[in-house]
C-alpha positions in Angstrom: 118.4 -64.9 -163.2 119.9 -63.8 -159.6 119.3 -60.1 -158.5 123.3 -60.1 -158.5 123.2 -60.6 -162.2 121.6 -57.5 -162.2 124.1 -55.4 -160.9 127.1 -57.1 -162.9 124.8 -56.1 -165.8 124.9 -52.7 -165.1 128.4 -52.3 -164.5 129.1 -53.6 -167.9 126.8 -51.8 -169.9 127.1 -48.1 -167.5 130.2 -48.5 -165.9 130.5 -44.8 -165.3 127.1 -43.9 -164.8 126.6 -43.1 -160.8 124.7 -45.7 -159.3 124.5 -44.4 -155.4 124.7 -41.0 -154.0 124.8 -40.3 -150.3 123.7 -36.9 -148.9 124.5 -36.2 -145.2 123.2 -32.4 -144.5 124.1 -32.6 -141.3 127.1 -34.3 -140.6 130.3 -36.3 -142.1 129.5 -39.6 -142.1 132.3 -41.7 -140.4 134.4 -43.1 -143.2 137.6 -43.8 -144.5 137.1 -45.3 -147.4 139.8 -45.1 -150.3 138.6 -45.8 -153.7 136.1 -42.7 -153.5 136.1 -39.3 -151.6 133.4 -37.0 -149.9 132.6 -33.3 -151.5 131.5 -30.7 -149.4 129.8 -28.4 -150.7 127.6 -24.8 -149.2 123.8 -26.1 -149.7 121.4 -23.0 -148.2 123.7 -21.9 -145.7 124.7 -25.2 -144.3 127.9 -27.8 -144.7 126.9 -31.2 -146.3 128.4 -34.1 -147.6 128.5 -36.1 -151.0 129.5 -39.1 -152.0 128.8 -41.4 -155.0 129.4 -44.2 -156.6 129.5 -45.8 -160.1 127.7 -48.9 -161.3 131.4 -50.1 -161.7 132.5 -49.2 -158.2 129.5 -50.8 -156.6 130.3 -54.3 -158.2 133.9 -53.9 -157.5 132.9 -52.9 -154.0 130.7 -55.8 -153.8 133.1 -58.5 -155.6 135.7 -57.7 -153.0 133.8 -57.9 -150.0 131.9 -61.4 -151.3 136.0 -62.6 -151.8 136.8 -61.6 -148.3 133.9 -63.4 -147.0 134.8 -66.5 -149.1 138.6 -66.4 -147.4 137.0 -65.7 -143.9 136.0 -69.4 -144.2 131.8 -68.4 -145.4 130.1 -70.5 -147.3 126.9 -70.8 -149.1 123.9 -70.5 -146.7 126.1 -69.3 -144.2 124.0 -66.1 -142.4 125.8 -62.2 -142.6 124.3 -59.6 -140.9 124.4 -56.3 -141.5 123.6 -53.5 -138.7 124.6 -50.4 -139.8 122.5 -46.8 -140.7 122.1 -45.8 -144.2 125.1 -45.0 -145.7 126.5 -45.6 -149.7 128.1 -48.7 -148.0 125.2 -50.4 -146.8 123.9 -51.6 -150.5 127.5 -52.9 -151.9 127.8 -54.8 -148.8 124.4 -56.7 -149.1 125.3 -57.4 -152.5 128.5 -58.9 -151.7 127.0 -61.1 -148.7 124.7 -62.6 -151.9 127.4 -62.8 -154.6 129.4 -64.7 -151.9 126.6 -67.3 -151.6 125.3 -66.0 -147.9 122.7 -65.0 -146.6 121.9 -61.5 -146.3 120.5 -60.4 -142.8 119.6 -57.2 -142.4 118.8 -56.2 -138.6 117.0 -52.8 -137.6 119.3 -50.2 -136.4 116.6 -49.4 -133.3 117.7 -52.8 -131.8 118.4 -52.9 -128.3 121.3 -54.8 -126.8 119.3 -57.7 -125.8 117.3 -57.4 -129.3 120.6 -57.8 -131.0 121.7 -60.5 -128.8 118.5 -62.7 -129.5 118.0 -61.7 -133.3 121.9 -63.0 -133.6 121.2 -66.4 -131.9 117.9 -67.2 -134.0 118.9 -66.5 -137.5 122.4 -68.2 -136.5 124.8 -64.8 -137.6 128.4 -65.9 -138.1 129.5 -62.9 -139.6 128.6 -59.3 -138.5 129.3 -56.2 -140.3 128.4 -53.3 -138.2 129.1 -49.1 -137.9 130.1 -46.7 -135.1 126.5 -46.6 -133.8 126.6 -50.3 -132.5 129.9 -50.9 -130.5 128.2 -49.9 -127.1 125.5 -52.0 -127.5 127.9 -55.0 -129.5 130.3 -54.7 -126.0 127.4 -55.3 -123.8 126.4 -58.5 -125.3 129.2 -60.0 -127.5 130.5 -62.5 -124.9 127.5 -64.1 -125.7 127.0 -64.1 -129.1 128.5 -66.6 -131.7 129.9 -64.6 -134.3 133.0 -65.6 -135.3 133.8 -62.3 -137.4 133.2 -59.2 -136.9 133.5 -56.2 -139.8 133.9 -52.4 -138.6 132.7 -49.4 -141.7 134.3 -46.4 -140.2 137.0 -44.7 -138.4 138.9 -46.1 -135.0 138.2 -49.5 -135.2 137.1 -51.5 -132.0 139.8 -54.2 -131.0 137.4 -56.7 -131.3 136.7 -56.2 -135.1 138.4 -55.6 -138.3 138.1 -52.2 -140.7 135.9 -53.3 -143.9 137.5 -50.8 -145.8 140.9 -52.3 -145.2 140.3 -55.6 -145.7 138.3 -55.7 -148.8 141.1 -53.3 -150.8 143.2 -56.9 -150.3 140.5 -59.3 -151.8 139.8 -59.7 -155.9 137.5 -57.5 -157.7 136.5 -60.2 -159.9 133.0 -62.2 -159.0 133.6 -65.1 -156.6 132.8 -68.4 -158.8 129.8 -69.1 -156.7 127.0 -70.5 -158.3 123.5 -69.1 -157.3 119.9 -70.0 -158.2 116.2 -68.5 -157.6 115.6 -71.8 -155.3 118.5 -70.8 -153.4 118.0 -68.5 -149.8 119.2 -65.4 -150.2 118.1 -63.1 -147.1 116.7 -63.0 -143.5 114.3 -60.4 -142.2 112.9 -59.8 -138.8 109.6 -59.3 -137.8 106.9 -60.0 -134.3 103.7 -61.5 -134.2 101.6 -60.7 -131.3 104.3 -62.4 -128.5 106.5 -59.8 -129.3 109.4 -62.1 -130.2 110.5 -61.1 -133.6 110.6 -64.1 -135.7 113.8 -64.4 -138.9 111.6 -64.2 -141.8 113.6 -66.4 -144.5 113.5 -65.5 -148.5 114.5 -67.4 -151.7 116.4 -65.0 -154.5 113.1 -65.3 -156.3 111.6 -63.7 -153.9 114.2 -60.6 -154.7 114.5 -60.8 -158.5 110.4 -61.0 -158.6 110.5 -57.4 -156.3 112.9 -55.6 -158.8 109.8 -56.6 -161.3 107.3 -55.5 -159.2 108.6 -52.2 -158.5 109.9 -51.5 -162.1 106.3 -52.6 -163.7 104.5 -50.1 -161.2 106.6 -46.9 -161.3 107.9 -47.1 -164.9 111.4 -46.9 -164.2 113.6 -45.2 -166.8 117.0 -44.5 -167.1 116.5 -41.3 -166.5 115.2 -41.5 -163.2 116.3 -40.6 -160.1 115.2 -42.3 -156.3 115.5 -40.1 -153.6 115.4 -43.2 -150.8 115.0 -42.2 -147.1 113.5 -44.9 -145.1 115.5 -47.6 -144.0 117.4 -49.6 -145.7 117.2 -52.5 -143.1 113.2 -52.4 -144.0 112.2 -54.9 -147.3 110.3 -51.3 -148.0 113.2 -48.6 -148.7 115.4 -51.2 -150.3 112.8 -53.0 -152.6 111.9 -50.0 -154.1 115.4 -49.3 -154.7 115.2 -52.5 -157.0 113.4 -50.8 -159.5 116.3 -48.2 -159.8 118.5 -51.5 -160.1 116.4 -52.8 -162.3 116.3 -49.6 -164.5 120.2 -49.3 -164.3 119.4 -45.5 -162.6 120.6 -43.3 -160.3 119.6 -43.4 -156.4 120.3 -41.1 -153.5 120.4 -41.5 -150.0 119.5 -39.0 -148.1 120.6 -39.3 -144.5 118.0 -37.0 -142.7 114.0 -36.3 -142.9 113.4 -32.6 -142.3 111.6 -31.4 -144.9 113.8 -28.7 -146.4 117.0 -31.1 -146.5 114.1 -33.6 -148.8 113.6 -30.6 -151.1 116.8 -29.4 -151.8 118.0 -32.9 -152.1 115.3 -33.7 -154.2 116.3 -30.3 -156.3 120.0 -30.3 -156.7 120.2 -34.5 -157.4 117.2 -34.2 -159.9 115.2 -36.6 -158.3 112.1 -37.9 -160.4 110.5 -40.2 -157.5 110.4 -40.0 -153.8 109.2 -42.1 -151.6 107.6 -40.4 -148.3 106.1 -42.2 -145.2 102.9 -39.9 -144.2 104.4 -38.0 -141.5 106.9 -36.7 -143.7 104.8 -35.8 -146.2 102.3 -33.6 -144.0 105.8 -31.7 -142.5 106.5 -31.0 -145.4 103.2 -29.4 -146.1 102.7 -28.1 -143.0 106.4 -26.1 -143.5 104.9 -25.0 -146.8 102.2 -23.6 -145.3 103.7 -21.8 -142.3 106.4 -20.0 -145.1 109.1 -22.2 -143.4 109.8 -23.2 -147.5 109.1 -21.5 -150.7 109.1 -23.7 -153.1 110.3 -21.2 -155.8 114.0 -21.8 -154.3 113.7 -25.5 -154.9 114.1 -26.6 -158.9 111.4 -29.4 -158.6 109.7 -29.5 -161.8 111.5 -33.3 -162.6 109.9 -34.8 -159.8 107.2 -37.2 -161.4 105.9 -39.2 -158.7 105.3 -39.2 -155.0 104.3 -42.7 -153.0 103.5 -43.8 -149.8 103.7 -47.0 -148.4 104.3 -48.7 -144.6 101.0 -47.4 -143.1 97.5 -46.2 -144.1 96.7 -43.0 -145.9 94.8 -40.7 -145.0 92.8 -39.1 -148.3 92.9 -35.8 -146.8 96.7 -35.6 -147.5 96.9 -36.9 -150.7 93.8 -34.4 -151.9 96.0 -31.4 -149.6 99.5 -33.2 -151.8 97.9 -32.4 -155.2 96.4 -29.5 -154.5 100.1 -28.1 -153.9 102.0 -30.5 -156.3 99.6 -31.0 -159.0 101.9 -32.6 -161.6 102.6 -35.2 -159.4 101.3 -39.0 -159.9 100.8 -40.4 -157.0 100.7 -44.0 -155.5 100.4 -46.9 -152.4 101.6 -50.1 -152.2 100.8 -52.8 -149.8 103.0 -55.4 -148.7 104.7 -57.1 -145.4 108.3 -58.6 -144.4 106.7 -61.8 -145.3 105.8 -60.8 -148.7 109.1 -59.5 -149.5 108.2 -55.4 -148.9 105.8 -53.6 -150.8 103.7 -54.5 -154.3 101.8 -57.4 -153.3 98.5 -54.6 -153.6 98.9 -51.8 -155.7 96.9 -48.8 -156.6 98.3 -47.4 -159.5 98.8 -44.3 -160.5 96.1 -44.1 -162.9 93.5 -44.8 -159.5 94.3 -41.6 -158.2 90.1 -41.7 -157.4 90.4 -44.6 -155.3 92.7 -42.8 -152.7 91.8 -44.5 -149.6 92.0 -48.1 -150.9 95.2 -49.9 -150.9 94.3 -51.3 -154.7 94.5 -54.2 -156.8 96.7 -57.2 -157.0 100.3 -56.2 -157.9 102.6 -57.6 -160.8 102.6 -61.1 -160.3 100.6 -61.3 -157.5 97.0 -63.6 -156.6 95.0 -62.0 -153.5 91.7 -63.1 -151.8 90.0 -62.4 -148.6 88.8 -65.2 -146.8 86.6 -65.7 -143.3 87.5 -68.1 -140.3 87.4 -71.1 -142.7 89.3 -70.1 -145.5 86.5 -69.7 -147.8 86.0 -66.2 -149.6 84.1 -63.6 -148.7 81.4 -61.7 -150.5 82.5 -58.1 -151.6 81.7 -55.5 -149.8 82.2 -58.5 -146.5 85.5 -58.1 -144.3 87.8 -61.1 -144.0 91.3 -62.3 -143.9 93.5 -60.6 -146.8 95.6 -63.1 -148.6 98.8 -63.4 -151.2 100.2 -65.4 -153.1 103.5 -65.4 -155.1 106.9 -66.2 -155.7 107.6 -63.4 -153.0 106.0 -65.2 -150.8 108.3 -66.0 -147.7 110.1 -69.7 -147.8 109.6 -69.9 -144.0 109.7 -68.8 -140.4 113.6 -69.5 -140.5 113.5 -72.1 -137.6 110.1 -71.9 -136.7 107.4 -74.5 -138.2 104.6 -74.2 -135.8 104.8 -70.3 -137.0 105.1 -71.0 -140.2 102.3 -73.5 -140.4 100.1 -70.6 -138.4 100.1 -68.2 -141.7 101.5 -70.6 -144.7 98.7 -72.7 -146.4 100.1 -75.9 -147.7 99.5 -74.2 -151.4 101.6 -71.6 -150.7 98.9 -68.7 -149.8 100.5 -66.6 -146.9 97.8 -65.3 -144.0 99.0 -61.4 -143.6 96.8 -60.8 -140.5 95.1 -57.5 -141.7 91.6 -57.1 -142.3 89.9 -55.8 -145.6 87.4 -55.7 -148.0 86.8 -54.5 -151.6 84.1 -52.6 -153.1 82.3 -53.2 -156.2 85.6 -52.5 -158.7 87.6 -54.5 -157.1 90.3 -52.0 -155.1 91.0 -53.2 -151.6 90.6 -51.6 -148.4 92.1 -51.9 -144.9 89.8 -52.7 -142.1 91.7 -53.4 -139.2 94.6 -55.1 -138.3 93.7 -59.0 -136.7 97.0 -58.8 -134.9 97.6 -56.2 -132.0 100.6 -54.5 -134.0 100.4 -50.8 -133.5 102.4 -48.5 -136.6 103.6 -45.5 -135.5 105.0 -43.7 -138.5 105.8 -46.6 -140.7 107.5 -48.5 -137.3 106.0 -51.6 -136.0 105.4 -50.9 -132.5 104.8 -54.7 -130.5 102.3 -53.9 -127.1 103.5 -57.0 -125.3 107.1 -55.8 -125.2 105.9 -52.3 -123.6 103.2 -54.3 -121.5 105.7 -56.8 -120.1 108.4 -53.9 -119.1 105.0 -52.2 -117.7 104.7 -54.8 -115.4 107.5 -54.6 -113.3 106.7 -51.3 -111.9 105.5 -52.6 -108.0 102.7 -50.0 -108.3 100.9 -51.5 -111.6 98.5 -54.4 -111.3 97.5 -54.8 -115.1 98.7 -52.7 -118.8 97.2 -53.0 -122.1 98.6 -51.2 -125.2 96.7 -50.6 -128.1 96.9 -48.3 -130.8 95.3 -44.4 -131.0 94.5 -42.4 -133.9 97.0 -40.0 -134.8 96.6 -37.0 -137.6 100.7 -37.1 -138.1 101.8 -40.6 -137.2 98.4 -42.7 -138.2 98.9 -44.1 -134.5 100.4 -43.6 -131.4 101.1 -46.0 -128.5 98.8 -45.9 -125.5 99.2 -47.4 -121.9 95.6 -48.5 -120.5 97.5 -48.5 -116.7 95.1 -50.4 -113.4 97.4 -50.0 -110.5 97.5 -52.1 -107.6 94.4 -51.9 -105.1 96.0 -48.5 -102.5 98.3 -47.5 -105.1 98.5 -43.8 -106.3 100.6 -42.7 -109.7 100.8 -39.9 -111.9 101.3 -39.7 -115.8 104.1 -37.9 -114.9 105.8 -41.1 -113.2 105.0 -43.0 -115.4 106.6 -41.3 -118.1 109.5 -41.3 -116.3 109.8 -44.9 -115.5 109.7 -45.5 -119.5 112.4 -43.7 -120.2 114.5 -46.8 -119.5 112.5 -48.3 -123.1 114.1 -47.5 -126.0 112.7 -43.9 -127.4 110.1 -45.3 -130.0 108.8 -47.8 -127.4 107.6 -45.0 -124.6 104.1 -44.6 -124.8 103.5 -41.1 -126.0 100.0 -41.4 -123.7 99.4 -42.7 -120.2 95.6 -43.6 -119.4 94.9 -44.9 -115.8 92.0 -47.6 -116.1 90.4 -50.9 -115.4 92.0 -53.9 -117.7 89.3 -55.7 -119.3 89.2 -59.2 -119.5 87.5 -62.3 -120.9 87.1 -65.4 -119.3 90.3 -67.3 -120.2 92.2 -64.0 -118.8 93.4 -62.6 -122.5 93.2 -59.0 -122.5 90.1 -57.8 -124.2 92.3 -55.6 -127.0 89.0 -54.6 -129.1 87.1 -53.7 -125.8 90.1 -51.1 -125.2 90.3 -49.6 -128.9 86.3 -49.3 -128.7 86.5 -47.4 -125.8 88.7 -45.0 -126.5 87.9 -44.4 -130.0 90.4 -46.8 -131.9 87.9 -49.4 -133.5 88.4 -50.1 -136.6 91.5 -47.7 -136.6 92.9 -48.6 -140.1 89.1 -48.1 -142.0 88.7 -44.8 -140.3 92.4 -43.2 -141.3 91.9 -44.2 -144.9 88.2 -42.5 -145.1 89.0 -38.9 -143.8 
């Protein structure tokens, strides 16, 4: 059945069970919506701010805003956007785009002006529901976008949109008669390949309803659990592990902030049972441990069952330092990409707990292979091309068939790009990544973007970026600068002619070097990462 199914499901059988809970410890979070209200409450010292919502309120929430799509002239197939932080609105909202027959396109609240702009145009956005964050960067470009309707969540509406909260308290509550199927699209994601270009990544509802199972068959999800999500929710990661809480019919919370004592006091007053944690968080949150920043004896954290980590490789060394300080705690990794609808694809289990360092088995559902030049499988123990299969398997590069034809395999095995191997059980390992994608902290990070902005600087002849080890981040982006022949510079300058990139775009080091290249003129990527110790960067994090 349709994921939306789901969520009418559980507003019928736990109407007034809370489904969603937003924490902001640091600030109010702009909104005037009616039909629920924020608590403040003291939390060690500090102001922060509550909200929830009920399985029945999220339907109603999402009903209305599907019915004020449907009078706004959208029709099935029709593409809604959605750029907007985590908030207890962001969910309902994507759930009404479905229920009204759309399709859901969630775009990544780092997106630049011009990133917006070209994101819009290729997935073909009519309708765009945006927060308070945005309007600069909306204003810049919206002359030349083609959105026809535009959907403020917040407080002092821009002239050129219209409040979500006001409009959807006119529309129906009941479910627009819509009729959906698993065949039928349901979302867009973006992602890069090695141009740089992000491509729309398009997705059936199969591909959603087979992630709820996925995530529910891995992490046991009860009733009585309780997701403490923090990632983002633009990313297939944060919100298809949020499926299995949908799936379960249990409590989540959003927690609007990553420092590590507003995690564990979130994770202590809202009960939470599983949390997800990329690996930087995780080692702050250790590291404050261990410098007395936290004592855990103020924290009630006994609930909390099981800690995962997904989005980039793990380091052993923190999971054997995790349990040594949280020994109750199962632990667990999952592999996946945008094109295979988030995380679950591999899966260690939390039974594996011996295999840290691997990324696992094939998940729920899954088939995976690793395959050399010619598609043929590899020994094990030999590296080669990691493959999936499964209905959450991408449809297509959404207007894009020379892409698509690039990693789809006419039966229907998707080509992820990275690099592995498996030992003699049968668990998986990361090698290296065949595509020049660097992650920094869970964030894809694409080197031709920074190479090409690089470039324009009169003084620099020739850039490569690659990716360097990083203890905290897994990587970090590094500029391999050759300036033009009489040209002096200093990392210094350099630095400061970045800061027109976006923050998570500056190269965090500057390296002034020869550019090596072969003898059709492509950069010489594995040449760079040999020489300054980043070969085979994904195999050495995940053996420390």
């Amino acid at each position: 059945m349709p994921i939306t199914d789901y969520l009418e499901r559980n507003a019928r059988l736990y109407p007034n069970d809370v489904s969603l809970v937003e924490v902001n410890p640091e600030h109010q979070p702009d909104s005037n919506v009616s039909w629920r209200e924020y608590n403040l409450i003291q939390s060690t010292g500090c102001e922060k701010y509550r909200r929830e919502l009920t399985w029945k309120q999220f339907d109603v929430a999402a009903n209305r805003f599907a019915n004020l799509l449907l009078t706004r002239g959208v029709k099935k197939g029709d593409k809604v956007a959605i750029l907007m932080m985590n908030c207890i609105d962001w969910l309902p909202i994507y759930f009404g785009i479905l229920k009204a027959g759309a399709i859901a396109v969630p775009m990544n609240f780092r997106f630049s002006a011009e990133e917006i702009e070209y994101c819009a145009d290729l997935a073909d956005i009519s309708v765009l529901v945006f927060g308070p964050e945005f309007i600069e960067r909306l204003e810049a470009v919206r002359e030349h976008l083609n959105i026809r309707d535009y959907f403020f969540v917040g407080k002092d509406t821009p002239a050129f949109a219209d409040n979500y909260t006001e409009m959807i308290t006119y529309c129906s509550s009941w479910p627009p008669a819509v009729e959906i199927s698993d065949e039928d699209d349901g979302a867009i994601y973006f992602s890069s390949g090695t141009t740089g270009f992000p491509k729309a990544i398009l997705h059936r509802h199969k591909a959603l309803v087979l992630s709820c199972e996925v995530e529910q068959k891995h992490h046991s999800q009860s009733r009585e659990d309780v997701f403490l999500c923090i990632p983002p929710l633009y990313h297939t990661g944060a919100k298809m592990h949020w499926f299995g809480s949908l799936l379960s019919g249990s409590k989540a919370v959003i927690l609007r902030g990553i420092k590590p004592e507003w995690i564990l006091q979130t994770a202590s007053e809202e009960k939470a049972t599983i949390i997800w944690l990329l690996v930087p968080w995780a080692q702050d949150i250790l590291d404050a441990i261990d410098r007395g920043d936290i004592q855990l004896d103020n924290y009630r954290l006994a609930q909390w069952r099981l800690m995962h980590i997904g989005a980039q490789p793990v380091p052993p060394s923190l999971i054997k330092r995790w349990k040594e300080v949280f020994p109750h705690h199962d632990y667990d990794t999952n592999y996946g990409l945008s094109e295979s609808i988030g995380p679950g694809a591999v899966h260690l289990g939390v039974e594996n707990i011996h295999k840290v360092g691997a990324i696992g088995v094939p998940g729920h559902k899954w088939q995976v292979k690793i395959v050399d030049e010619q598609g043929n499988e590899v020994p094990r123990g030999s590296v080669g091309e990691l493959c999936l299969k499964g209905d959450g398997v991408m449809k297509c590069y959404y207007k894009n068939p020379e892409a698509t034809k690039e990693v789809l395999t006419e039966d229907g095995w998707l080509l992820t790009g990275d690099m592995a191997k498996t030992d003699e059980d049968g668990f998986i390992y990361l090698v290296d990544r065949k595509k020049d994608v660097i992650i920094v902290g869970g964030e894809n990070i694409y080197p031709v973007q920074i190479e090409d902005f690089l470039r324009s600087n009169e003084k620099i002849n020739d850039v490569g970026v690659i990716g360097l080890p990083d203890e905290r981040l897994g990587e970090i982006t590094a500029a391999i600068i050759q300036l033009k022949e009489g040209m002096t510079a200093t990392v210094e300058e350099m630095n400061e002619f970045c800061m027109a990139l976006p923050r998570y775009k500056r190269p965090k080091k500057i390296i002034f070097a020869e550019i090596p290249r072969n003898a059709t003129g492509k950069i010489q990527k594995n040449t760079l990462r040999e020489q300054y110790g980043a070969a085979r960067l994904v195999e050495a994090a995940t053996t420390k």
